[in-house]
N, CA and C of each residue as an Amber inpcrd file, in Angstrom:
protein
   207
   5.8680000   6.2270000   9.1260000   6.8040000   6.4170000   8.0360000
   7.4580000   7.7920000   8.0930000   6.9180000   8.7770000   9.0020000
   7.5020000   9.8210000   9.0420000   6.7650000  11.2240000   7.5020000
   7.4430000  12.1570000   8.1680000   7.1350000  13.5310000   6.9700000
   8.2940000  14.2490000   6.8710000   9.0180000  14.3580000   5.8100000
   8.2290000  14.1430000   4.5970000   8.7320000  12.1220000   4.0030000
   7.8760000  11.6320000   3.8830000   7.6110000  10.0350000   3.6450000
   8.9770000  10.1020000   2.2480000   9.7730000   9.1420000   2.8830000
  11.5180000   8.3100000   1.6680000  10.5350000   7.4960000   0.4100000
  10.5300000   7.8240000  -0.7930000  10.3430000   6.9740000  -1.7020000
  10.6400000   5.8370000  -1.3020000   9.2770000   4.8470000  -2.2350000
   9.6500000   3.4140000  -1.7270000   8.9800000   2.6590000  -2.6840000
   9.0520000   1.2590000  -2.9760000   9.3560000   0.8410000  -4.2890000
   8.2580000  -0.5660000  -3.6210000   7.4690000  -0.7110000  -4.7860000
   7.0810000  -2.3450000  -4.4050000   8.0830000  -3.3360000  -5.6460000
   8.5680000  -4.5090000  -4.3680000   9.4620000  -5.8370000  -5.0700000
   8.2370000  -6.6920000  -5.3090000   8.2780000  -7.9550000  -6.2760000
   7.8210000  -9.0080000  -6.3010000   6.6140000  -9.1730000  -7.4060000
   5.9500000 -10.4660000  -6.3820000   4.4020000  -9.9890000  -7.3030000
   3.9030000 -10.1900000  -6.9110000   2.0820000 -10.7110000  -6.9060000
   0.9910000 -10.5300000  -6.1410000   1.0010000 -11.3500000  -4.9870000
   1.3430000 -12.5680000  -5.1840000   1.9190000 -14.1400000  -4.2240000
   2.8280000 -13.3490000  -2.9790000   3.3360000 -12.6260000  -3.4780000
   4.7800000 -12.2300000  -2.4210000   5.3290000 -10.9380000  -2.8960000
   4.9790000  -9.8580000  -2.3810000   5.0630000  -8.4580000  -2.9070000
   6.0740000  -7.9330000  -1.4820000   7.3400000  -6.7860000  -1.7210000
   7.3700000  -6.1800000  -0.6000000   8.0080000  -4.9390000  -0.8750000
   7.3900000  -4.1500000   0.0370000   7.6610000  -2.5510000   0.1500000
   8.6440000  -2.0480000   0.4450000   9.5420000  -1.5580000  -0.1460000
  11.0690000  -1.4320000   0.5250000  11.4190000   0.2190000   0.4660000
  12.0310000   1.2410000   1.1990000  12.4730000   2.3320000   0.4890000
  13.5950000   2.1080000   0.0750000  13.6930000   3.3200000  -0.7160000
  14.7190000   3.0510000  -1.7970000  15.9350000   3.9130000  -0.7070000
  16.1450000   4.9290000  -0.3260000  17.4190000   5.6820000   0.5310000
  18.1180000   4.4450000   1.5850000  16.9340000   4.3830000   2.5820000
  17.3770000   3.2760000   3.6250000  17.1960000   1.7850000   3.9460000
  16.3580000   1.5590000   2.4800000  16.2070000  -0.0280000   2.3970000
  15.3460000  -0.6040000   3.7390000  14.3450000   0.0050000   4.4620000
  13.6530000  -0.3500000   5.2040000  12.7120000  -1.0000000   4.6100000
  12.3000000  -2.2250000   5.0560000  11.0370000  -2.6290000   4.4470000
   9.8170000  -2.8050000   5.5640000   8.9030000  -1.6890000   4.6710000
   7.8970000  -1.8930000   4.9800000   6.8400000  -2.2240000   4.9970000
   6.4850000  -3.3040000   4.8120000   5.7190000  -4.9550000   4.3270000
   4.7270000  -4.9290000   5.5390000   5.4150000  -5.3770000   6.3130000
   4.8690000  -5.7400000   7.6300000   3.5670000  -4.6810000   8.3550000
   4.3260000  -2.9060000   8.9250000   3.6080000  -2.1970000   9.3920000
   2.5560000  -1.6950000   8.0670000   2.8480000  -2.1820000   6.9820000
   1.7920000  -1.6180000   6.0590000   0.4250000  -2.7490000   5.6530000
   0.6050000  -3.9300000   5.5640000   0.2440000  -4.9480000   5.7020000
  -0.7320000  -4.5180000   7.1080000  -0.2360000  -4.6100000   8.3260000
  -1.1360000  -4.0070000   9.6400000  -1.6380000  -2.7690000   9.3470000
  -1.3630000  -1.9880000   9.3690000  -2.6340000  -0.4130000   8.4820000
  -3.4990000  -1.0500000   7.6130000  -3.0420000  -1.6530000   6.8120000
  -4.3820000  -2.4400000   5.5450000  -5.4460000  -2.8970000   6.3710000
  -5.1090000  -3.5670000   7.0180000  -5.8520000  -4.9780000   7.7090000
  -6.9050000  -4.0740000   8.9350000  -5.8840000  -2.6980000   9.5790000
  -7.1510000  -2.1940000  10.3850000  -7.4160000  -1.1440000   9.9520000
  -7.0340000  -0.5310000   8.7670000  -8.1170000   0.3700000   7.9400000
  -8.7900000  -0.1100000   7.4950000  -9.0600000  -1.3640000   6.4210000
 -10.1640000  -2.1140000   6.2120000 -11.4700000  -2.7730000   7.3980000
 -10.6360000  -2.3340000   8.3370000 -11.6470000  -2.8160000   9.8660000
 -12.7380000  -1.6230000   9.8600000 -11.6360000  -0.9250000  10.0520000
 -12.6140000   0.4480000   9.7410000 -13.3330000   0.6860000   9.1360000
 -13.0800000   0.8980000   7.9680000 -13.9310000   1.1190000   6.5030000
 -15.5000000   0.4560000   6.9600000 -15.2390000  -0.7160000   7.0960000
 -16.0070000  -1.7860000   7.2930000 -17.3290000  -1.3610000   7.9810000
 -17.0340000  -0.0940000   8.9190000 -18.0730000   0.1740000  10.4180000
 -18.3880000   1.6050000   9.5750000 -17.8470000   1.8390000   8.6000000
 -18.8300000   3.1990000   7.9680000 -19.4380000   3.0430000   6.6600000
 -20.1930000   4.4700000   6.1970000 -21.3070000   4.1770000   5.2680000
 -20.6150000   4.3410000   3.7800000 -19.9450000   3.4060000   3.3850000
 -19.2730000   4.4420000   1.9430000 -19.7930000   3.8810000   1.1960000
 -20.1220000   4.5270000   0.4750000 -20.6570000   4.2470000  -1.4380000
 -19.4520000   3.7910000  -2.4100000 -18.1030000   4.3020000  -2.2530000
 -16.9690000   4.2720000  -2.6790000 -15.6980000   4.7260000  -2.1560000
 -14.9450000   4.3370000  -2.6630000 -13.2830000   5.1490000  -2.4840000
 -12.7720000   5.1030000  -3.5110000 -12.0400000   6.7370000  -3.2310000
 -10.9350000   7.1820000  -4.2670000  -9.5500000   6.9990000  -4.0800000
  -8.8360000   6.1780000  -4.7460000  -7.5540000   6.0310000  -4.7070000
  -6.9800000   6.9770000  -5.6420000  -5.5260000   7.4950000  -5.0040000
  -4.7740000   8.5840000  -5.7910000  -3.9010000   8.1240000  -6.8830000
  -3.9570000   8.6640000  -8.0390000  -2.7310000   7.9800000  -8.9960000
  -1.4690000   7.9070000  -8.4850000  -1.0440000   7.4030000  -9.2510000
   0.7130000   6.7720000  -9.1830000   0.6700000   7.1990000  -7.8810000
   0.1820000   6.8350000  -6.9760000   0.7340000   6.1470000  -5.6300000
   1.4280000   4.6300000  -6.0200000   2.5880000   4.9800000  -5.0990000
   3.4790000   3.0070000  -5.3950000   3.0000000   2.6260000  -4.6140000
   2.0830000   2.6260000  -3.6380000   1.6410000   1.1390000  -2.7000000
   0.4360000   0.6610000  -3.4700000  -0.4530000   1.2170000  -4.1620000
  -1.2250000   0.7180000  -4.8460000  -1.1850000  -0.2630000  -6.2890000
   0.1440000   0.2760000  -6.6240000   0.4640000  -1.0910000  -7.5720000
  -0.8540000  -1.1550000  -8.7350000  -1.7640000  -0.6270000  -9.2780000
  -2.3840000  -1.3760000  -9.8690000  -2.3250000  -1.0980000 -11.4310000
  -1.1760000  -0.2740000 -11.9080000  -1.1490000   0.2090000 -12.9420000
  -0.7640000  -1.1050000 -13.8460000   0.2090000  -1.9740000 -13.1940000
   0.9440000  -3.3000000 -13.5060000   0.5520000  -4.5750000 -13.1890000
  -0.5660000  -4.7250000 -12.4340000  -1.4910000  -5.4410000 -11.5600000
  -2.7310000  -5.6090000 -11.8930000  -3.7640000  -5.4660000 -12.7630000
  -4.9740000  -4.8380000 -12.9450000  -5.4810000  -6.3230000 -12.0340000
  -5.0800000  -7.2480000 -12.4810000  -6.1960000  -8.4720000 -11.2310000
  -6.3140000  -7.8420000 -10.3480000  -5.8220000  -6.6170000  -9.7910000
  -6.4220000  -6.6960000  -8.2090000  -7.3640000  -5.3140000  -8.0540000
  -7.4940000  -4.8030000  -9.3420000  -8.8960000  -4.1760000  -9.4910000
 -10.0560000  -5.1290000  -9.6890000
C-alpha cells in the first residue's frame, strides 16, 4: 500500500464488503483479503494469549459491525 498509506474507506456489508481508497479509487479487497488469510496462518504457529487491535482503524470495521466481534 505504500508510506505514507491513501485513506481508504470500507463499501458494503459483511456478505460483500470492499476496500477502496478514496484519492485513487484502488480497491483493495483482494491483496488485503491475502494478508488476512496469511497473517492468520501465522498467528496460528505462535503463542498468543491475545491481540490488540487499534481504534478507528477503517479495515477493522467493527465500530458498525459488532457481529464480528
Amino acid at each position: 500500500m505504500g508510506v505514507p498509506r491513501e485513506t481508504v474507506a470500507l463499501y458494503g456489508n459483511l456478505e460483500k464488503s470492499r476496500m477502496i481508497s478514496k484519492k485513487t479509487q484502488t480497491d483493495w479487497t483482494r491483496p488485503m483479503n491475502n494478508y488476512i488469510k496469511d497473517r492468520l496462518k501465522s498467528l496460528t504457529q505462535d503463542d498468543l494469549c491475545g491481540y490488540i487491535f487499534k481504534s478507528k482503524s477503517p479495515f477493522l470495521w467493527f465500530g458498525s459491525n459488532p457481529r464480528l466481534l
